[in-house]
TORPA-4810 file (N, C-alpha, C, O; in nm, 3 decimals):
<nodes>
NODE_1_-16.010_-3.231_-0.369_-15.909_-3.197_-0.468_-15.907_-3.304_-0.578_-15.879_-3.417_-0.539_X
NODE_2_-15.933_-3.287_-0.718_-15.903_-3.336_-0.832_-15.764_-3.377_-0.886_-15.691_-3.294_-0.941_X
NODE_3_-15.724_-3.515_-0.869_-15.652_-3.586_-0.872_-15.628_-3.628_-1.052_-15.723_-3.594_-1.121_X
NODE_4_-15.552_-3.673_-1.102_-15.524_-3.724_-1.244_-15.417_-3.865_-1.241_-15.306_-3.833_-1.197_X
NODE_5_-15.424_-3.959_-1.264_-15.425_-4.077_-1.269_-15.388_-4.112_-1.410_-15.478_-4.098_-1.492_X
NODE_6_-15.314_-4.140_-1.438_-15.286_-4.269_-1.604_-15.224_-4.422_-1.549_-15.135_-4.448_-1.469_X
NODE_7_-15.290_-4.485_-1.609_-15.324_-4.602_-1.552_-15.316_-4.729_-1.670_-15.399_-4.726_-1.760_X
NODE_8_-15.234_-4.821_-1.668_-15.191_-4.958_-1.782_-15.241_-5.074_-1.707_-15.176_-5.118_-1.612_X
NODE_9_-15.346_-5.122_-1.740_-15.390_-5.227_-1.689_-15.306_-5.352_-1.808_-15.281_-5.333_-1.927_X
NODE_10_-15.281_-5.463_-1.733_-15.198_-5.577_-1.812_-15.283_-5.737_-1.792_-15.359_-5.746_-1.695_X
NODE_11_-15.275_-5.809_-1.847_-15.335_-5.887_-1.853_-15.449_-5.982_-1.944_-15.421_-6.005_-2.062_X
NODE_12_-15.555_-6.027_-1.894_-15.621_-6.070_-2.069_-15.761_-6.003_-1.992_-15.839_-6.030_-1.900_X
NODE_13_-15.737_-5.892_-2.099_-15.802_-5.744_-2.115_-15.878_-5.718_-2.170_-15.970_-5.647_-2.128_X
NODE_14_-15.867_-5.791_-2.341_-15.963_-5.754_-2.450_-16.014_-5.863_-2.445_-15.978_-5.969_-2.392_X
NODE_15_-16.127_-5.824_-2.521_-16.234_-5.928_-2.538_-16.322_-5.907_-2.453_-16.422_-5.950_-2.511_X
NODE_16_-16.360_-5.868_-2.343_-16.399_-5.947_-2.201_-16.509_-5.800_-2.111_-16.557_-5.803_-1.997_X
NODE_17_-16.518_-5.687_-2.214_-16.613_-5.608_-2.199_-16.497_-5.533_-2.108_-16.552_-5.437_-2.054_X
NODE_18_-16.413_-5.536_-2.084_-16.304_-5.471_-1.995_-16.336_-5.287_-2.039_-16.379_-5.220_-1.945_X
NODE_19_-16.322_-5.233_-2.136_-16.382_-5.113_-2.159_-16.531_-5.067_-2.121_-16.526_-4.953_-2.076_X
NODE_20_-16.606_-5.095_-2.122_-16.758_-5.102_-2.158_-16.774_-5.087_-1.952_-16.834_-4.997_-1.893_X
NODE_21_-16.687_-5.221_-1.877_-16.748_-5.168_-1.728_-16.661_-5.066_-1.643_-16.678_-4.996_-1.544_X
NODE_22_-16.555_-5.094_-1.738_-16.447_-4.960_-1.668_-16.550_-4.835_-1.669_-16.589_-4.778_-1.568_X
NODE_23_-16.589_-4.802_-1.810_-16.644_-4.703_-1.775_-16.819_-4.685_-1.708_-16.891_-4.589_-1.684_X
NODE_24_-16.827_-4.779_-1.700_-17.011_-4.801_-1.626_-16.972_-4.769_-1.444_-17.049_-4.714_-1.366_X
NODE_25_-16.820_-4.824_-1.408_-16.757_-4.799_-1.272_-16.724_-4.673_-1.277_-16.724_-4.617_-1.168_X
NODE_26_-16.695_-4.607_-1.373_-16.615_-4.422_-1.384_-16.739_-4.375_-1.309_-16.766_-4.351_-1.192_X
NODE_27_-16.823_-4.373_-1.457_-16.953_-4.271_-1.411_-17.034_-4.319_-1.302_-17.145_-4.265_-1.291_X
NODE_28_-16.998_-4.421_-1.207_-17.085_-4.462_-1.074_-17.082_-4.350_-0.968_-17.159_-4.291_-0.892_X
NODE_29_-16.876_-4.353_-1.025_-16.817_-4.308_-0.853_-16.764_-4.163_-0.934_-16.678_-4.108_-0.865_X
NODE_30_-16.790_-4.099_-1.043_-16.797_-3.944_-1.083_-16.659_-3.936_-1.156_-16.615_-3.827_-1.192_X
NODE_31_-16.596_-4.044_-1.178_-16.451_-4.051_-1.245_-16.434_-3.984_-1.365_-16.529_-4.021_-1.435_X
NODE_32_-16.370_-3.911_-1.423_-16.373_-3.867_-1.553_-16.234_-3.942_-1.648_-16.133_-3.991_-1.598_X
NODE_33_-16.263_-3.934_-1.784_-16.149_-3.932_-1.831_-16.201_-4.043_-1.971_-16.310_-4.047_-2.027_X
NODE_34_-16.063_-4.136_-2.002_-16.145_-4.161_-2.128_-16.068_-4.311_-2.066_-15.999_-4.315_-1.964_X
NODE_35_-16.109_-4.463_-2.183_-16.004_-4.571_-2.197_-16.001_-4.651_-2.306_-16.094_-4.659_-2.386_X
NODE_36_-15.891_-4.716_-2.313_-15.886_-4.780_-2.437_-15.806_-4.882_-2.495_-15.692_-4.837_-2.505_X
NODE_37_-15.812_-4.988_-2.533_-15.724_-5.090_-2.584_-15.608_-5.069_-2.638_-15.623_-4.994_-2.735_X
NODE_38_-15.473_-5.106_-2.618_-15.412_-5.092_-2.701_-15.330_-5.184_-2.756_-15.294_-5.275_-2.681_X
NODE_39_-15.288_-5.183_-2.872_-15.220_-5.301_-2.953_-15.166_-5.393_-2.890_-15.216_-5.504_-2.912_X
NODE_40_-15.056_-5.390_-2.798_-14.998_-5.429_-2.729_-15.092_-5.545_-2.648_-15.034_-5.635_-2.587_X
NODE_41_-15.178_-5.541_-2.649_-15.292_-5.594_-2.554_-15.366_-5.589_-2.443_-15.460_-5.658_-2.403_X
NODE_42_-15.258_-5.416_-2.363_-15.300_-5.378_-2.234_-15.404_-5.297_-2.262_-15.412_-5.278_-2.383_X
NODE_43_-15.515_-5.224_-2.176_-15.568_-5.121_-2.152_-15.512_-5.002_-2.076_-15.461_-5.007_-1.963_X
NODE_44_-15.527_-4.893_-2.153_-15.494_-4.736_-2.073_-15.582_-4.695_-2.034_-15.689_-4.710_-2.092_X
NODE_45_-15.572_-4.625_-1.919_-15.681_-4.564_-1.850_-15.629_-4.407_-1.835_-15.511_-4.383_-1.808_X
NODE_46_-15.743_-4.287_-1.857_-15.709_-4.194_-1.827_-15.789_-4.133_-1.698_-15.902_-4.114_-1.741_X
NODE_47_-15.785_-4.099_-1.581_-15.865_-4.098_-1.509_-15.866_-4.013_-1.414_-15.793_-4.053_-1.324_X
NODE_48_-15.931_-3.882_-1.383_-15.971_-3.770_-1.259_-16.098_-3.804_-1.183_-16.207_-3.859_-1.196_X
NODE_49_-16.031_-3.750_-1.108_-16.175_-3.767_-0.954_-16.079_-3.702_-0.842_-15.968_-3.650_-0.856_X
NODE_50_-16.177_-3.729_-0.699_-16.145_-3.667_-0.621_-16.036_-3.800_-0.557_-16.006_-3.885_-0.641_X
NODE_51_-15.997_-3.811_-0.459_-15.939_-3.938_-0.400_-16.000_-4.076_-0.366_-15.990_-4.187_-0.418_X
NODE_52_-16.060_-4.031_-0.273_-16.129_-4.144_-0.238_-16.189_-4.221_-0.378_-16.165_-4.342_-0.378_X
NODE_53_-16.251_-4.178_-0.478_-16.350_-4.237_-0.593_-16.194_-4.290_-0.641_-16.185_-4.404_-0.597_X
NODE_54_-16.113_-4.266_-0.689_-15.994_-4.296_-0.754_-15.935_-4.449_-0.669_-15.876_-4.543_-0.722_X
NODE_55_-15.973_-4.432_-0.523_-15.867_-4.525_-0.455_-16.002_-4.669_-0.519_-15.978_-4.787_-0.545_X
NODE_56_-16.094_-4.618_-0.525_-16.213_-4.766_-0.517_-16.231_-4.756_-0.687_-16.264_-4.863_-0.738_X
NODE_57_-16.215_-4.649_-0.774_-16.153_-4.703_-0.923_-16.029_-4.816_-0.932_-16.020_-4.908_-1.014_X
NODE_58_-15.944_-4.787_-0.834_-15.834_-4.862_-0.941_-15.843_-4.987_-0.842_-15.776_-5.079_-0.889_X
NODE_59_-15.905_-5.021_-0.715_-15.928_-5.108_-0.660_-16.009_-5.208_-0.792_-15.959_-5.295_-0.864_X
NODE_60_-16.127_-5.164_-0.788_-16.198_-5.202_-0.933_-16.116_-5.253_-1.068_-16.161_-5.323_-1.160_X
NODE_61_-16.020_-5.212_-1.058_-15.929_-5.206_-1.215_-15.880_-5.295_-1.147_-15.914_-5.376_-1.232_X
NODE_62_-15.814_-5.379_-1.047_-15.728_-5.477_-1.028_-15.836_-5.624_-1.061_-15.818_-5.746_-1.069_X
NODE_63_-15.927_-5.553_-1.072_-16.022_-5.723_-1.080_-16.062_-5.712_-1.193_-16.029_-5.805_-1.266_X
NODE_64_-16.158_-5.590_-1.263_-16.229_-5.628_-1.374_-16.357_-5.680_-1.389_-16.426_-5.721_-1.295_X
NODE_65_-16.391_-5.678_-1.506_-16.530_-5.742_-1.515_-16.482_-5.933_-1.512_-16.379_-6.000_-1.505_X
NODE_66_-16.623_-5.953_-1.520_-16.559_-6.129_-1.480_-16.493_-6.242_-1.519_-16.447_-6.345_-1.467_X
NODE_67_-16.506_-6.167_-1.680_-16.407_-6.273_-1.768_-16.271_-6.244_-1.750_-16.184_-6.331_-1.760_X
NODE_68_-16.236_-6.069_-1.713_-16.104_-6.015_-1.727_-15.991_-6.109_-1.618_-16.026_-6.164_-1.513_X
NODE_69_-15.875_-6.109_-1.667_-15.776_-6.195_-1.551_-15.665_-6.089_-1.587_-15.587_-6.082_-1.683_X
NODE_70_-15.689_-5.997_-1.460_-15.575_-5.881_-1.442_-15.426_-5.939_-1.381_-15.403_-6.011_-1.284_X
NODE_71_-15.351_-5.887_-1.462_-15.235_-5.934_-1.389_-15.107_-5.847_-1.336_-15.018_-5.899_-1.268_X
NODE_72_-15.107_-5.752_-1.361_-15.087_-5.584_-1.307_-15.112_-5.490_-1.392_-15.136_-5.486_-1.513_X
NODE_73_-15.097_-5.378_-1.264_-15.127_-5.215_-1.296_-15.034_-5.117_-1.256_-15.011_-5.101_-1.136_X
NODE_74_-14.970_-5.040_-1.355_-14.929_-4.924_-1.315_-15.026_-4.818_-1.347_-15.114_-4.805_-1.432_X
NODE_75_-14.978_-4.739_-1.241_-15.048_-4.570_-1.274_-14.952_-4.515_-1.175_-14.882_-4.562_-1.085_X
NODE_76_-14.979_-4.378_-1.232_-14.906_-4.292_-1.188_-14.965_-4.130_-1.204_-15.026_-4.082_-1.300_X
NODE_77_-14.927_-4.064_-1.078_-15.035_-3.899_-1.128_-14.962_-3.796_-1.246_-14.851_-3.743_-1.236_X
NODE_78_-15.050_-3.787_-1.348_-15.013_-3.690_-1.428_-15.083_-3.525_-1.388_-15.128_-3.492_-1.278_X
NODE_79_-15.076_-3.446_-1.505_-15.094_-3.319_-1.522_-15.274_-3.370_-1.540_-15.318_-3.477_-1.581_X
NODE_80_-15.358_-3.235_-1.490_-15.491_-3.222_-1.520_-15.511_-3.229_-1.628_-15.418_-3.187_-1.697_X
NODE_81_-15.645_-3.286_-1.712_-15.714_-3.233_-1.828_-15.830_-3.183_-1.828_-15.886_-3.141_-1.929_X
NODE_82_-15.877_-3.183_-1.716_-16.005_-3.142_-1.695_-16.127_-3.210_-1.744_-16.230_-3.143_-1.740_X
NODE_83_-16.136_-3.330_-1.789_-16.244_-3.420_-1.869_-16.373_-3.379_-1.809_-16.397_-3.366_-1.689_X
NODE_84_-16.472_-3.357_-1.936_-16.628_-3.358_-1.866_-16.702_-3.479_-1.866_-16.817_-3.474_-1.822_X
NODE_85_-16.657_-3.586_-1.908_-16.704_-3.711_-1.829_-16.617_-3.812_-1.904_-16.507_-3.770_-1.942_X
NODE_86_-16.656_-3.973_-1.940_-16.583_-4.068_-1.927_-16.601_-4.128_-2.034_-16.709_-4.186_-2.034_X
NODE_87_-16.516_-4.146_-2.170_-16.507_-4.203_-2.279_-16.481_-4.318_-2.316_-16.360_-4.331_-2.299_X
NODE_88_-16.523_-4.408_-2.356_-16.453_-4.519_-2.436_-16.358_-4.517_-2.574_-16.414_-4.530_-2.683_X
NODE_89_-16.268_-4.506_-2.570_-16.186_-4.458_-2.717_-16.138_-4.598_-2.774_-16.058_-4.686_-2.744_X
NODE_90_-16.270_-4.558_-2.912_-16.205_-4.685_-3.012_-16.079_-4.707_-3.080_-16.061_-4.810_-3.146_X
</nodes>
């Protein structure tokens, strides 16, 4: 079953390729959806999959790539969008 996920990663986010492996981790484990910086300085994540790929996505999202220093995450399940794969939104 296809799950939907929105997801605020907090922390020091930008800069640090934080977009670029989020989504290199989406399309590993079949994740769809899109992500993206926002002013504020957090990253949003939009994100479908089945469960299991979702539980080892946002496991992934608590660490980051190696420069990133996560310091929390909310998400929470929204409504489907049906994404056909995984965007970076400038």
């Amino acid at each position: 079953m296809t799950t939907h996920l929105d997801i605020v990663v907090k922390g020091k986010v930008h800069g640090v390729f934080y977009r670029a492996a989020t989504k290199a981790v989406a399309d590993q484990l079949g994740v769809k959806g899109w992500v993206k910086n926002n002013a504020d300085g957090d990253v949003s994540i939009a994100a479908e999959g089945d469960k299991i790929a979702l539980e080892m996505f946002l496991d992934w999202c608590h660490e980051g790539p190696e420069h990133a220093r996560v310091t929390s995450i909310e998400s929470h399940e929204g409504e489907l969008k049906n994404y056909r794969n995984f965007d970076v939104v400038k």
